[in-house]
C-alpha positions as CSV (number, residue, x, y, z in Angstrom):
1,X,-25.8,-1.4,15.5
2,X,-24.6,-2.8,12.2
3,X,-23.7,-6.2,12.3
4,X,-21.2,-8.4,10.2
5,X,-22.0,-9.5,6.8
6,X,-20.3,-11.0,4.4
7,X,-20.6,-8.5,1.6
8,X,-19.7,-5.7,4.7
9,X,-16.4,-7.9,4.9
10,X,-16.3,-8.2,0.7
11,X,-16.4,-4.5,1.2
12,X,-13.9,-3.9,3.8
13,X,-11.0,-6.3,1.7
14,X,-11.8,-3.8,-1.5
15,X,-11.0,-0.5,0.6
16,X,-7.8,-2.2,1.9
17,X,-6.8,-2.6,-1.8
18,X,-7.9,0.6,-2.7
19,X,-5.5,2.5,0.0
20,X,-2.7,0.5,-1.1
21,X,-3.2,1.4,-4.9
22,X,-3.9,4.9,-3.3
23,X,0.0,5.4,-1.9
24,X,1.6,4.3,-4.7
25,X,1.3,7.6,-7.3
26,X,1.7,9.9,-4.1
27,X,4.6,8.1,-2.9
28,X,6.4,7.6,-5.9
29,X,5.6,11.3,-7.2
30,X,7.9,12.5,-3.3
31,X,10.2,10.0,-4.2
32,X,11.1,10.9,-7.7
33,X,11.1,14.4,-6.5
34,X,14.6,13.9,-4.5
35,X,18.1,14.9,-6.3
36,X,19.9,12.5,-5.1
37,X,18.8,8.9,-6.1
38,X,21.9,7.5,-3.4
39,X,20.8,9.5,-0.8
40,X,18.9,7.6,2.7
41,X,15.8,9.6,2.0
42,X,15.7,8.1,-1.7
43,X,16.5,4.7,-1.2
44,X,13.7,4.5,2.0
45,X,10.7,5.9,-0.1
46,X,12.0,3.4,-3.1
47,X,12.0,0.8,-0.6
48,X,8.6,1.8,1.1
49,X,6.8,1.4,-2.6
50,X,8.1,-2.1,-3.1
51,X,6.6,-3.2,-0.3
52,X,3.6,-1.3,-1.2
53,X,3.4,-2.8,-4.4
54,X,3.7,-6.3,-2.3
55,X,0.9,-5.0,-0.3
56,X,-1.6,-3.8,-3.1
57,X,-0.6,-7.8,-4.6
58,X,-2.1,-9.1,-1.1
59,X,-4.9,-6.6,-0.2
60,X,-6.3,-8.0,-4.1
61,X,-5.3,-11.8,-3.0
62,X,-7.5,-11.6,-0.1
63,X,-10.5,-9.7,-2.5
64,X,-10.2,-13.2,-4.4
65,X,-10.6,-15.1,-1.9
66,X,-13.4,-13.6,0.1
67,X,-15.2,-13.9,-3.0
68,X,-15.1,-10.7,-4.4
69,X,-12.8,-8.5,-6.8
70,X,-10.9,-5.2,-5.9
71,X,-12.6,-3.3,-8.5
72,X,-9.6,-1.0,-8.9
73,X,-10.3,2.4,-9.7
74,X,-8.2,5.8,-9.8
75,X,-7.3,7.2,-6.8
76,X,-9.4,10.1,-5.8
77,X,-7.3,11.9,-3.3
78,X,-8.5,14.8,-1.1
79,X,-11.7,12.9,-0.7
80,X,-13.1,10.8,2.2
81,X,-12.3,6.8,2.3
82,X,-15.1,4.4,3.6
83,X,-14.6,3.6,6.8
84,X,-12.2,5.7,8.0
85,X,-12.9,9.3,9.9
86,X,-12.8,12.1,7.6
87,X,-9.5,13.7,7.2
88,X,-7.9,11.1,9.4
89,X,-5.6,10.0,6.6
90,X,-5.2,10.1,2.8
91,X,-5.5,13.8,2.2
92,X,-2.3,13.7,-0.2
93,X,-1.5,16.7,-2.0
94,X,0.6,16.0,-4.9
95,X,4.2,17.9,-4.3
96,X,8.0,17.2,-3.4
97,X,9.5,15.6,-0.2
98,X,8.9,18.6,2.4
99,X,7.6,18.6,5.9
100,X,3.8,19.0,4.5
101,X,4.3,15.5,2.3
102,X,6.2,13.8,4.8
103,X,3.3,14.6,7.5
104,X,1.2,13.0,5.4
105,X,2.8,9.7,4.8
106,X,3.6,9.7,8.4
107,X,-0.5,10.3,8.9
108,X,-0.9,7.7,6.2
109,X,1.5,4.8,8.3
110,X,0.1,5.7,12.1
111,X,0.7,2.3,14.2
112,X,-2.3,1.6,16.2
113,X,-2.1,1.8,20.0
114,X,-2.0,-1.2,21.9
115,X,-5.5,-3.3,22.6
116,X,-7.1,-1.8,25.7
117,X,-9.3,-3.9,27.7
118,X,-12.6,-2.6,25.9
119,X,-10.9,-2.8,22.5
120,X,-12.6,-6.0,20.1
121,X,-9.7,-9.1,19.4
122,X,-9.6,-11.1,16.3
123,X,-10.8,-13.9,17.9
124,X,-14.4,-12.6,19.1
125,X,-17.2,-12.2,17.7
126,X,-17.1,-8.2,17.7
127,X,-19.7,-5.9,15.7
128,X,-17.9,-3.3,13.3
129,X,-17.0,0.0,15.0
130,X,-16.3,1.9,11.9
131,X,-15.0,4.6,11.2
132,X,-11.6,4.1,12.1
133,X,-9.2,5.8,13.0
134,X,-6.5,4.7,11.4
135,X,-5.7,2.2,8.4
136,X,-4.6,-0.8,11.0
137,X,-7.9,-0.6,12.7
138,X,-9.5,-1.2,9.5
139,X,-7.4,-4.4,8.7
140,X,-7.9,-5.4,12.2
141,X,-11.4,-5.0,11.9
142,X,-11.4,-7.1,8.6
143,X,-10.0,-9.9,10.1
144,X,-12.7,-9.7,13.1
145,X,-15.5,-9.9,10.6
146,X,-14.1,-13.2,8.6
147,X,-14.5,-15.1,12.2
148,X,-17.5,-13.1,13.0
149,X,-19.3,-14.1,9.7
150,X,-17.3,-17.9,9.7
151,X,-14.7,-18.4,7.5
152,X,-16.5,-21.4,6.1
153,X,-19.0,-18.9,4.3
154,X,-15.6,-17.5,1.9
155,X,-14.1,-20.2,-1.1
156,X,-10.8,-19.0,-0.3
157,X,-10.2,-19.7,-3.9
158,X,-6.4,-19.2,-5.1
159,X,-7.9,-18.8,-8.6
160,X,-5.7,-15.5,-10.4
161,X,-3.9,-14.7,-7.1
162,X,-0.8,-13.7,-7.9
163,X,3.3,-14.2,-6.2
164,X,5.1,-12.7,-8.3
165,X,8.0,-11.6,-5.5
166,X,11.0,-14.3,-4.6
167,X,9.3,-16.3,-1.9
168,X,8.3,-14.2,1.6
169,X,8.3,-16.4,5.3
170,X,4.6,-15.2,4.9
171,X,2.0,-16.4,2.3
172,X,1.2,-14.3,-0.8
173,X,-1.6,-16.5,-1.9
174,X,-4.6,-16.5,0.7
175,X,-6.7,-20.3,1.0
176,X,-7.4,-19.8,4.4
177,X,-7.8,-17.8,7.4
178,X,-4.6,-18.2,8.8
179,X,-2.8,-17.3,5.2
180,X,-5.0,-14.4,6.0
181,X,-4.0,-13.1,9.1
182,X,-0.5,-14.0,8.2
183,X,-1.0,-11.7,5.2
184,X,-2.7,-9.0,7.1
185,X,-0.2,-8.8,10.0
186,X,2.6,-8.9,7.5
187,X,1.0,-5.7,5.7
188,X,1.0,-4.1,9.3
189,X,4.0,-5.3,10.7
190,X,6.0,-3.3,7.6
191,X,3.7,-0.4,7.5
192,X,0.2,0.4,7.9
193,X,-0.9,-0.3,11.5
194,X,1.6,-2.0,13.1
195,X,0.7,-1.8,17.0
196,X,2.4,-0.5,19.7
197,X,2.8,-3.0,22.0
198,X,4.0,-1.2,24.9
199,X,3.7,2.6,25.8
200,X,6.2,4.7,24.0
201,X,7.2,8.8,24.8
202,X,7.7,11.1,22.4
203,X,10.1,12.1,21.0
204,X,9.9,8.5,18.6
205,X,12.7,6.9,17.4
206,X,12.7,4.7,14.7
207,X,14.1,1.9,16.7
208,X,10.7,2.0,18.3
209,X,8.5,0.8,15.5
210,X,10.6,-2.9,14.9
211,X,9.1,-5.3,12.1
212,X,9.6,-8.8,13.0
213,X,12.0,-10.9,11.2
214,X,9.5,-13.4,9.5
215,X,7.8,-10.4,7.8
216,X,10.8,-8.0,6.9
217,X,10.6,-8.3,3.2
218,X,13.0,-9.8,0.4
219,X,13.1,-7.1,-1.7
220,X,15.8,-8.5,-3.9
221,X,13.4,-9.0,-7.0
222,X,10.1,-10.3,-8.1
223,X,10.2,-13.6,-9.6
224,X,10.6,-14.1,-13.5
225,X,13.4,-14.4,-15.8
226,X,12.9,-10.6,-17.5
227,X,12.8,-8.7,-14.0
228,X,15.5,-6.4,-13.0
229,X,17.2,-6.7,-9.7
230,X,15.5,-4.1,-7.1
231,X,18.0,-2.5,-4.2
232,X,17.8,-3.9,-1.1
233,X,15.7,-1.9,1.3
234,X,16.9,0.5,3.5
235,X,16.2,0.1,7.0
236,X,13.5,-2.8,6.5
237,X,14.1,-3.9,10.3
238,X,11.7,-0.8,10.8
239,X,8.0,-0.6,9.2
240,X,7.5,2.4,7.2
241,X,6.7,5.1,10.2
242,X,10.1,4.4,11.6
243,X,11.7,4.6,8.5
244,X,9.6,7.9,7.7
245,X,10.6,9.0,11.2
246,X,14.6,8.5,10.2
247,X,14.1,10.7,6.8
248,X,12.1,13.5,9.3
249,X,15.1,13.2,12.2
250,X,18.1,13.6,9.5
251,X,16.7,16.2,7.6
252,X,15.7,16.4,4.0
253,X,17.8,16.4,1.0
254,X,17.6,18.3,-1.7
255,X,14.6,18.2,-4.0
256,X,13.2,19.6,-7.3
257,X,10.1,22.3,-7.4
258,X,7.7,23.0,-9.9
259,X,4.3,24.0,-11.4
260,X,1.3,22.4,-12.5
261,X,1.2,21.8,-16.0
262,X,-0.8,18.7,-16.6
263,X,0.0,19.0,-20.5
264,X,3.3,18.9,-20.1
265,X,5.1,15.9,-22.5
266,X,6.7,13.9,-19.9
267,X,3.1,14.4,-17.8
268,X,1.4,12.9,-20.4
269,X,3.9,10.0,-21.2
270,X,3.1,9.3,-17.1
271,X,-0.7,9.6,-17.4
272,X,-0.1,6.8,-20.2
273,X,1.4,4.6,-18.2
274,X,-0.3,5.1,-15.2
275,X,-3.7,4.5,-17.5
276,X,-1.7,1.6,-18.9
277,X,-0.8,-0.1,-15.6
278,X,-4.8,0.5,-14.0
279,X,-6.2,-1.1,-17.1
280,X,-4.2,-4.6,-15.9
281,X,-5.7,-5.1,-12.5
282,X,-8.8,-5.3,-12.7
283,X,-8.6,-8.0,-15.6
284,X,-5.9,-9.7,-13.5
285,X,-7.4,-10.7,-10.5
286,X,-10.8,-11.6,-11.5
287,X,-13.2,-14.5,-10.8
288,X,-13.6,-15.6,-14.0
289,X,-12.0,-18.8,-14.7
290,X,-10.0,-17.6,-18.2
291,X,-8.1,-15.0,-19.4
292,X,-7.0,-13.9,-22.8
293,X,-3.7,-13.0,-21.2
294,X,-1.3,-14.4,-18.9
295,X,-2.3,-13.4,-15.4
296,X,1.8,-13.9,-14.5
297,X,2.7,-11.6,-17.2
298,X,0.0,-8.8,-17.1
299,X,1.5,-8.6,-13.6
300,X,5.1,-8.3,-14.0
301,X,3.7,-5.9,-16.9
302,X,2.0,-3.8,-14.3
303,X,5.2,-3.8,-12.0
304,X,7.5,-2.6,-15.3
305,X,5.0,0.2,-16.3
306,X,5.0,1.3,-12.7
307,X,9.0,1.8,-13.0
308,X,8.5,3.3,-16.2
309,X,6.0,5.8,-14.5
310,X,8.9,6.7,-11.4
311,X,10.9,7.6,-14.6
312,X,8.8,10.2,-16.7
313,X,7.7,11.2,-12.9
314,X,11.2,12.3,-12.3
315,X,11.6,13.9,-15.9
316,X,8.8,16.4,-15.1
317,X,10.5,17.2,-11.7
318,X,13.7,18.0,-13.4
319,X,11.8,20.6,-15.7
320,X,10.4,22.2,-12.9
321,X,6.8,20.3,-13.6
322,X,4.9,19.0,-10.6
323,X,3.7,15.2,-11.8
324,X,0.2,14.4,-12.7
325,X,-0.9,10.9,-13.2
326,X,-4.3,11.5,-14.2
327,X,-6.1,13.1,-17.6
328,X,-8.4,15.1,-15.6
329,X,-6.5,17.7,-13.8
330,X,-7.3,17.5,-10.5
C-alpha cells in the first residue's frame, strides 16, 4: 500500500490548484452565457468564481509552503484528474447554463458524507486511499498526509504568497499547519467538499449545505487602490452546491446559444487574455527569491485580465458563438 511522502503530499497540493484553475474558464463561460446580468442565477455563478479565484490564491499558497510550486498549466477538460476516480467529476463541456452544465458543477461541488467509523481523521496517521471520490476527500486527504509525513519536514515559507482580498476571519498566507487546515476547511466549507454533518433526505435544500460564519467570504473587493468594487455575493451563507441547488429549484433564466467557431474575433481576444493571465502564475508564486515584477501587481493583473476574459466571453455568446479559451480547438 502506498505510503505518505512528502513529494506524494507536494503532489496532492498541485492537483488541488489545478482543479481550482480548472473551474474558473468553465464557470465563467455558463455564467457569461445568462441574459440577464441582475438575475439570481447571474449574480450566484459571479459570486461562486470570486471565491474560486480566492480558492485557486490558497490552493497555490499552500504549493509554497509545502515546498513546491503549482506549476499551472491549461486546463485539459474531458480528461482524467490524478487522484480522483475517472469521470467522478470534471468532465466540463463547454456550453450555456442548462440542466447538462449545471449537473456538472453540482458534480464538481459534491459535499463529502460525514466520517464513518472506518473513515481516516486528520489527526492520524492514515495511508493515502486514492482515488477519491470527490474533490473534499482529496483536500481531506492532503491534510492527513502533512501530519502523516510531520509538518516539521515543510518550510512553510510565506515567500510570494499572495492576499490580495480585504482581510478573510481565515488566513490567506499559509506558515503553518493550522493556517493550513484553516485554509483548507475554508475552501470546503464555501464549496468543494464541505461535509455533511448529519444525514440529509432528498429532495436537498439549499438551507442544508450552511457555510459557517468565520469562512463566509468578504467579497466586497480585493485589496489595492486600482481595484473595482465586486457585488456582494448572493447567498454566501450557503457553499456553492446549495447555492447551485437554488439556481436548479428556481429554474433557469434565459441564456444565449451558439456554435463553435474558435476563430471567431471576440474568441480570439478571450484566448489572449486567458494566455495572458496563465503566463502570470506560474512566475508569481515561485520559490525563487526575486522577481522582475511585482508579485502584488502581476496578481491583481491576473484578477483584471480574468474580468476582461468574462467580457469578450459574453461578446461571443451575444453573436451566437460558443467561447473558447484555448488556441487549440478542443
Amino acid at each position: 500500500m502506498t505510503a505518505w511522502t512528502k513529494e506524494l503530499v507536494q503532489k496532492h497540493a498541485q492537483v488541488a490548484a489545478a482543479i481550482e484553475l480548472y473551474t474558473i474558464p468553465f464557470y465563467t463561460t455558463v455564467m457569461t452565457s445568462i441574459k440577464d446580468e441582475n438575475c439570481d442565477a447571474y449574480k450566484i455563478l459571479h459570486g461562486i468564481l470570486i471565491e474560486e479565484m480566492m480558492h485557486l490564491q490558497l490552493a497555490a499558497n499552500l504549493c509554497l509552503a509545502l515546498d513546491t510550486t503549482p506549476n499551472f498549466q491549461f486546463p485539459a477538460y474531458g480528461t482524467n484528474i490524478p487522484y480522483l476516480k475517472p469521470g467522478t467529476v470534471l468532465n466540463a463541456k463547454m456550453g450555456p447554463l442548462n440542466a447538462e452544465t449545471l449537473n456538472t458543477m453540482l458534480a464538481i461541488e459534491t459535499p463529502e458524507h460525514t466520517l464513518g467509523p472506518n473513515d481516516p481523521t486528520p489527526d492520524g496517521n492514515n495511508t493515502p486511499t486514492f482515488p477519491y471520490s470527490s474533490i473534499g476527500e482529496m483536500y481531506h486527504a492532503l491534510i492527513c498526509g502533512i501530519q502523516s509525513v510531520g509538518a516539521s519536514q515543510f518550510s512553510w515559507t510565506s515567500r510570494n504568497q499572495q492576499a490580495r482580498w480585504i482581510q478573510q476571519e481565515y488566513p490567506q498566507i499559509i506558515c503553518n499547519i493550522g493556517d493550513a487546515k484553516e485554509a483548507v476547511t475554508a475552501i470546503e466549507e464555501q464549496g468543494e467538499g464541505r461535509r455533511m454533518t448529519s444525514p440529509i433526505q432528498k429532495p436537498y435544500k439549499p438551507s442544508d449545505f450552511p457555510v459557517e460564519s468565520q469562512y463566509q467570504m468578504d467579497n466586497r473587493a480585493p485589496a489595492g487602490a486600482h481595484s473595482a468594487p465586486y457585488q456582494e455575493v448572493m447567498l454566501k451563507q450557503y457553499s456553492h452546491f446549495g447555492r447551485l441547488l437554488h439556481i436548479q429549484q428556481t429554474g433557469f433564466p434565459d441564456v444565449y446559444t451558439g456554435q463553435r467557431n474558435p476563430k471567431y474575433p471576440a474568441n480570439d481576444a478571450l484566448q489572449g487574455k486567458f494566455m495572458a493571465m496563465m503566463g502570470s502564475l506560474n512566475p508569481l508564486w515561485t520559490l525563487n527569491p526575486g522577481s522582475p515584477i511585482s508579485p502584488e501587481s502581476l496578481w491583481r493583473t491576473a484578477i483584471d485580465t480574468m474580468r476582461d476574459a468574462a467580457r469578450y466571453a459574453r461578446a461571443c455568446w451575444q453573436a451566437g458563438v460558443i467561447p473558447t479559451w484555448f488556441y487549440i480547438d478542443i
